[in-house]
MOPAC internal coordinates of N, CA, C and O (Angstrom, degrees):
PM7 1SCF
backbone

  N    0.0000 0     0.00 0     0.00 0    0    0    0
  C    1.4511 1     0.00 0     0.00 0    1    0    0
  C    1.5226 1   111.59 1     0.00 0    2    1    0
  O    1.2310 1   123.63 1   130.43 1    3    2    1
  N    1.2694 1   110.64 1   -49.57 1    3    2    1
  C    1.3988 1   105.23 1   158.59 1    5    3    2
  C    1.2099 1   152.56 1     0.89 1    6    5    3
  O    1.2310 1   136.76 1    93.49 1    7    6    5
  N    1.9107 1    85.14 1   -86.51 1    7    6    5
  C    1.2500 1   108.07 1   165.87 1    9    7    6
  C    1.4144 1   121.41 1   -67.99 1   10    9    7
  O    1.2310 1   114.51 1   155.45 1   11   10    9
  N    1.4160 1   128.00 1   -24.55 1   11   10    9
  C    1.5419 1   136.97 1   179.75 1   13   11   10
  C    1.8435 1   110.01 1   -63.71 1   14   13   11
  O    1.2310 1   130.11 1   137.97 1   15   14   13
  N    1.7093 1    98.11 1   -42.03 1   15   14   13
  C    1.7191 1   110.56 1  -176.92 1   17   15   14
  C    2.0135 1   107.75 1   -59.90 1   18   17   15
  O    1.2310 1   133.63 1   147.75 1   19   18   17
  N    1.7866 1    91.26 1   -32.25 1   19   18   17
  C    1.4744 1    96.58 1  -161.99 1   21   19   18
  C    1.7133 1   110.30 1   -78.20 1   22   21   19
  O    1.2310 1   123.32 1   157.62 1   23   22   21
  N    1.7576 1   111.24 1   -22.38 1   23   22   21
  C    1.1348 1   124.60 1  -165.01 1   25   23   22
  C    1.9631 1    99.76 1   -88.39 1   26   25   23
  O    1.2310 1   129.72 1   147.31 1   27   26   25
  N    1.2077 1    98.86 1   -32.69 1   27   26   25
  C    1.7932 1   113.49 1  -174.24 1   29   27   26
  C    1.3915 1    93.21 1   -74.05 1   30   29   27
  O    1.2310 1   110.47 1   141.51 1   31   30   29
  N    1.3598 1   135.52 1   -38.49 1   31   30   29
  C    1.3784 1   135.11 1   165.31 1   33   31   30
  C    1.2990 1   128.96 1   -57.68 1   34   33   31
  O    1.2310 1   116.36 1   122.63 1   35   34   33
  N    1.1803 1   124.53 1   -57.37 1   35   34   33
  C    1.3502 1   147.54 1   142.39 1   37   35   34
  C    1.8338 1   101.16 1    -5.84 1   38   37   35
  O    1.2310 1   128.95 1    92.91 1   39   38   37
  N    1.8064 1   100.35 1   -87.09 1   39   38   37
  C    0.8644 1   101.34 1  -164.55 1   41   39   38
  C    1.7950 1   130.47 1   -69.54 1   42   41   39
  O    1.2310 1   134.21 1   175.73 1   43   42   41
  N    1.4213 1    90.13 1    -4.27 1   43   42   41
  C    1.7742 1   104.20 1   177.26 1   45   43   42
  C    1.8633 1   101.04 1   -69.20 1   46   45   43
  O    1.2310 1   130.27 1   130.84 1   47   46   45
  N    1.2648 1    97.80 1   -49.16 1   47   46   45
  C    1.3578 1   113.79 1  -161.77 1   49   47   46
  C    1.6996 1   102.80 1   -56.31 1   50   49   47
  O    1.2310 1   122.01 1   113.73 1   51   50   49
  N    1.5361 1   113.76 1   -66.27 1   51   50   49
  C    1.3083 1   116.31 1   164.81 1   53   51   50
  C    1.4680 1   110.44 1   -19.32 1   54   53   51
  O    1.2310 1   115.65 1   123.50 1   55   54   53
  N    0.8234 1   125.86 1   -56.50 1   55   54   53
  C    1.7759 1   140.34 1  -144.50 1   57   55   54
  C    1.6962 1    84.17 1   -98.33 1   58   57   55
  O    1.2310 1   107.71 1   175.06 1   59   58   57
  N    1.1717 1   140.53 1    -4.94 1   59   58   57
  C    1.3637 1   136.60 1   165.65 1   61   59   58
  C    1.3122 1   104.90 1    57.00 1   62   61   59
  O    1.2310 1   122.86 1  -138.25 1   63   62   61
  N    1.4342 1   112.13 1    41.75 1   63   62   61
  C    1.5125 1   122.42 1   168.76 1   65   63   62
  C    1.6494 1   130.60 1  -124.00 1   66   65   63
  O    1.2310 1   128.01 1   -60.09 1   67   66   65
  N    1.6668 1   102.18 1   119.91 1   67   66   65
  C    1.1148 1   111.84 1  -163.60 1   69   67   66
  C    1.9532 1   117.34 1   -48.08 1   70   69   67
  O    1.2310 1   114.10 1     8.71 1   71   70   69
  N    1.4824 1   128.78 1  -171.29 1   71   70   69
  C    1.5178 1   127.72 1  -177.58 1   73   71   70
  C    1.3989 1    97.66 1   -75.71 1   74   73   71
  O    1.2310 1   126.58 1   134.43 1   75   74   73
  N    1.4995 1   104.96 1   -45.57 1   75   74   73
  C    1.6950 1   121.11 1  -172.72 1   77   75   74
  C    1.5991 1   107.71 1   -56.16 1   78   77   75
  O    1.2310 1   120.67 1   139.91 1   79   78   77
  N    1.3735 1   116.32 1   -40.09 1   79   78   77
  C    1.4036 1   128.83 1  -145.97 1   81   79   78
  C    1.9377 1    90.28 1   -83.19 1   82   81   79
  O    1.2310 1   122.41 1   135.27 1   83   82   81
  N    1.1669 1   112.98 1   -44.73 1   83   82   81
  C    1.6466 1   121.77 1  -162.01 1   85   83   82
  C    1.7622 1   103.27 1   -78.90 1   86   85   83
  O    1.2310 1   125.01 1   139.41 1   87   86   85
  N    1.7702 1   107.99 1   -40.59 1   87   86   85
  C    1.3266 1   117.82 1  -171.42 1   89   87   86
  C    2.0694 1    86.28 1   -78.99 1   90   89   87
  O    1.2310 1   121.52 1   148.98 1   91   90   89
  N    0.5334 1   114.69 1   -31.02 1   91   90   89
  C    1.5060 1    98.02 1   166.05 1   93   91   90
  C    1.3409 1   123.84 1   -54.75 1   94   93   91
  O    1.2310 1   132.85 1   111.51 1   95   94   93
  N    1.1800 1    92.77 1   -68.49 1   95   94   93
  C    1.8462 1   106.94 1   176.01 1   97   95   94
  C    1.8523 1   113.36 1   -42.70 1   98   97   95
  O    1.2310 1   139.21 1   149.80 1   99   98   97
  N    1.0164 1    80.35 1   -30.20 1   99   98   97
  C    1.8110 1    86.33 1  -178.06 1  101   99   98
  C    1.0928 1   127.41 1   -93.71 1  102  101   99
  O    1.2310 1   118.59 1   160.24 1  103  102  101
  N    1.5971 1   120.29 1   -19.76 1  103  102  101
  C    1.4667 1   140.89 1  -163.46 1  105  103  102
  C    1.1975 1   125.02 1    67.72 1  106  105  103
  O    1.2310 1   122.20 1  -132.31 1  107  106  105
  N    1.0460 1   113.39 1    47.69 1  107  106  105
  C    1.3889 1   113.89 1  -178.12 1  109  107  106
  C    1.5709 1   129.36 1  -166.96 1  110  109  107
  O    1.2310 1   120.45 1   -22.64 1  111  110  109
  N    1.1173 1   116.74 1   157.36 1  111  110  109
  C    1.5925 1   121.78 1  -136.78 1  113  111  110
  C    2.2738 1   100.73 1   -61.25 1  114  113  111
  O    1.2310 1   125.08 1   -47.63 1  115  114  113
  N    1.1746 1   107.84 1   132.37 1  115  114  113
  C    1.1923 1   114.73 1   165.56 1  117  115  114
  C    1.5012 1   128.48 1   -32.41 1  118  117  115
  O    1.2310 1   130.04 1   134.41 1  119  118  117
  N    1.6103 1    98.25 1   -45.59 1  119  118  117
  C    1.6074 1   100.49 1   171.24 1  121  119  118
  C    1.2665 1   108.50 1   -59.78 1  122  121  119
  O    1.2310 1   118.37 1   131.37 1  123  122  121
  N    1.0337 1   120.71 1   -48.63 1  123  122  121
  C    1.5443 1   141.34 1  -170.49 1  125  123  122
  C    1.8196 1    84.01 1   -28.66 1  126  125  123
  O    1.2310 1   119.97 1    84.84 1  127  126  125
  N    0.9013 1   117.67 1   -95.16 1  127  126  125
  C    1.8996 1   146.57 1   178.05 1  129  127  126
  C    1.6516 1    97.64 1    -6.83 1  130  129  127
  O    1.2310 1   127.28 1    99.49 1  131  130  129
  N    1.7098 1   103.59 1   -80.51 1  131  130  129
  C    0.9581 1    94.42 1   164.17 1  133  131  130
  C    1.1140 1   154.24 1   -71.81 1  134  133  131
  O    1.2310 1   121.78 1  -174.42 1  135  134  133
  N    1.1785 1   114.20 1     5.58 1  135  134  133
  C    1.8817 1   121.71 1   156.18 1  137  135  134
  C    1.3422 1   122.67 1   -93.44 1  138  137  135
  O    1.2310 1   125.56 1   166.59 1  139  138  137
  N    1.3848 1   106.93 1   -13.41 1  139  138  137
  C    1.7533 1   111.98 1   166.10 1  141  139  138
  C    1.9932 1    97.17 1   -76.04 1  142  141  139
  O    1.2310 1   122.14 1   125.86 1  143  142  141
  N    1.2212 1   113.51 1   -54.14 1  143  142  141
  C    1.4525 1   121.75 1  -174.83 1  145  143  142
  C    1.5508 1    94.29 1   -38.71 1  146  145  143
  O    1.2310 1   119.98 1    94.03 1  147  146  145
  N    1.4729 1   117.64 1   -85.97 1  147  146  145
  C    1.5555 1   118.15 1   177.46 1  149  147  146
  C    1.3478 1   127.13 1   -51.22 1  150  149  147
  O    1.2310 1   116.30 1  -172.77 1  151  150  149
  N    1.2843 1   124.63 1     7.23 1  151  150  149
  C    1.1966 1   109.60 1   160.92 1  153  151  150
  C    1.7345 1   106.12 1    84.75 1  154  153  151
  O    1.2310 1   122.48 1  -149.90 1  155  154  153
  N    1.1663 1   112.85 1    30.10 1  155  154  153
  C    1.2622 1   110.99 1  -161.86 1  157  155  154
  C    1.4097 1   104.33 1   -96.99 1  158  157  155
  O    1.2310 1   119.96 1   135.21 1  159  158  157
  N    1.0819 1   117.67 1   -44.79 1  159  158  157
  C    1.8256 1   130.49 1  -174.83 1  161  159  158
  C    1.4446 1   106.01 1  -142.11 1  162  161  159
  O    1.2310 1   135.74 1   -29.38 1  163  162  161
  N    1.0254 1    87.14 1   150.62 1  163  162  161
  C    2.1569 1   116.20 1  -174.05 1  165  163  162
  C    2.3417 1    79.94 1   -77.66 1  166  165  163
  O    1.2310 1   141.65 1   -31.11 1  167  166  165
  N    1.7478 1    75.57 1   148.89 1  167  166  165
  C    1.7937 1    90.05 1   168.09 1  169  167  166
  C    1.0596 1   102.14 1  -135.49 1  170  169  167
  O    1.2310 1   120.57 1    -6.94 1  171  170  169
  N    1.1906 1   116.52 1   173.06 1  171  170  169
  C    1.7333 1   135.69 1  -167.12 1  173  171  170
  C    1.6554 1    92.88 1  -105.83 1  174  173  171
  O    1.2310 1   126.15 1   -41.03 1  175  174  173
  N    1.2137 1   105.77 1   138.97 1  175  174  173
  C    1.5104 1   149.69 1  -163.18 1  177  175  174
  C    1.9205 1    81.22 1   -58.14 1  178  177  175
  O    1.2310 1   118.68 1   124.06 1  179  178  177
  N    1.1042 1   120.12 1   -55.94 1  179  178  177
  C    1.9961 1   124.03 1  -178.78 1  181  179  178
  C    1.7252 1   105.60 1   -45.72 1  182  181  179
  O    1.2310 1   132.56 1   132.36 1  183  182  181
  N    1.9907 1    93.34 1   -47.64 1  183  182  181
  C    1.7095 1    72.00 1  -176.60 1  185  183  182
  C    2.0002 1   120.39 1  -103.37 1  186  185  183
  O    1.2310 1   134.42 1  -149.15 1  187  186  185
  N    1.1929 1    89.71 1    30.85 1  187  186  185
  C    1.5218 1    94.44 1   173.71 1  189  187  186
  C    1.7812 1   103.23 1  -119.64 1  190  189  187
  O    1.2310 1   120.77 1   178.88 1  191  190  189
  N    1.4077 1   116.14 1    -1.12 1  191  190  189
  C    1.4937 1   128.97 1   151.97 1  193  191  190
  C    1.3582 1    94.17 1   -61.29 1  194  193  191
  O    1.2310 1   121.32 1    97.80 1  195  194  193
  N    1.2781 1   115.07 1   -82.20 1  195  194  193
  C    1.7492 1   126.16 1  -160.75 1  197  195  194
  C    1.4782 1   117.47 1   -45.68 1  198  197  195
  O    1.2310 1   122.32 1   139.05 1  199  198  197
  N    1.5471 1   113.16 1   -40.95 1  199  198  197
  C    1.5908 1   114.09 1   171.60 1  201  199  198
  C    1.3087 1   111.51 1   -73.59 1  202  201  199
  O    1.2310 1   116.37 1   153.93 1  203  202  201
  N    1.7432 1   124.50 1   -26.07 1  203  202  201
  C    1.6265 1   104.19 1   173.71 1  205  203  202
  C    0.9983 1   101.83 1   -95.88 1  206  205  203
  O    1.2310 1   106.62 1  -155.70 1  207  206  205
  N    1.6938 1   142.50 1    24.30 1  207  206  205
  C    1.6170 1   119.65 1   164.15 1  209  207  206
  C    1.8005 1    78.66 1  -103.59 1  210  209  207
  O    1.2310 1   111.85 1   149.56 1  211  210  209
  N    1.0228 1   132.97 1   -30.44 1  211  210  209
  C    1.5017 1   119.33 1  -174.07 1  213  211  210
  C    1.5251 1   110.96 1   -57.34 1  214  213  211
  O    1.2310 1   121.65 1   135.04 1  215  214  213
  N    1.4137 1   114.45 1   -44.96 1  215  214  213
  C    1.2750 1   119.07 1  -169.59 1  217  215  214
  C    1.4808 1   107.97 1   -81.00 1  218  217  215
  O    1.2310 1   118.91 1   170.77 1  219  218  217
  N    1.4165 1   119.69 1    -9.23 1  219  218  217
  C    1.4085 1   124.79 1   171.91 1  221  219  218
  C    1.8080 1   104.28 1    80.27 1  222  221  219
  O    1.2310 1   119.80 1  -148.42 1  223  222  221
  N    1.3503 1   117.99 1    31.58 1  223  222  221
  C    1.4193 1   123.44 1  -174.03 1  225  223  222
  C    1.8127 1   105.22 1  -119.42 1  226  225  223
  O    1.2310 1   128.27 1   -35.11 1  227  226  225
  N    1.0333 1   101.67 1   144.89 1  227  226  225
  C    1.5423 1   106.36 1   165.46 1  229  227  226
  C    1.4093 1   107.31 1   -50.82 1  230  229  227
  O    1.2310 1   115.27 1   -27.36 1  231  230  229
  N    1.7781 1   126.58 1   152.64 1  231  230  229
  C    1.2606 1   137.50 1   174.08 1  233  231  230
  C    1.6369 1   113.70 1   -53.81 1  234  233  231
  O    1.2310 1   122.18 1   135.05 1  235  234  233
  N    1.4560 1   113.43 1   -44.95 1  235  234  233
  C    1.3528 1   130.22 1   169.28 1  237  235  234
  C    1.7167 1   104.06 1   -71.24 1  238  237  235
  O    1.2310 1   114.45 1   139.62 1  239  238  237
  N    0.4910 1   128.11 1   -40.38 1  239  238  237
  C    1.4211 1   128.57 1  -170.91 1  241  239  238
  C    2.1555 1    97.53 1   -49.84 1  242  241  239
  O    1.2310 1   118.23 1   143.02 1  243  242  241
  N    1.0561 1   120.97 1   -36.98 1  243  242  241
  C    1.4560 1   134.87 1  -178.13 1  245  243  242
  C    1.6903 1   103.03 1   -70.91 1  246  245  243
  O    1.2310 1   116.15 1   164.79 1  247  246  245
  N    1.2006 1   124.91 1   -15.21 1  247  246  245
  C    1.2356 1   114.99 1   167.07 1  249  247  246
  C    1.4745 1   134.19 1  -107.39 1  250  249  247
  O    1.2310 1   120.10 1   180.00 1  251  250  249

């Protein structure tokens, strides 16, 4: 999970897009972002779809 928070970070950042800016794109709550980023809580397979079509990356591309 870690490594998944550090790579979803990574790739937001590349894309020069803020926590607010991506949890928008996706619908869903800001904390949300940053507690997937830190490693804080497991997510469902729907919203790690939504952050790699947000981030414009393949689904695999996040691992």
């Amino acid at each position: 999970m870690i490594d998944l928070g550090l790579r979803i970070k990574m790739l937001r950042e590349n894309k020069n897009l803020s926590q607010e800016n991506l949890a928008n794109d996706c619908d869903i709550p800001k904390s949300q972002i940053t507690r997937i980023e830190k490693a804080r809580i497991n997510t469902t397979v729907k919203t790690l779809v939504k952050i790699s079509n947000a981030l414009g990356v393949e689904f695999k591309e996040l691992f």
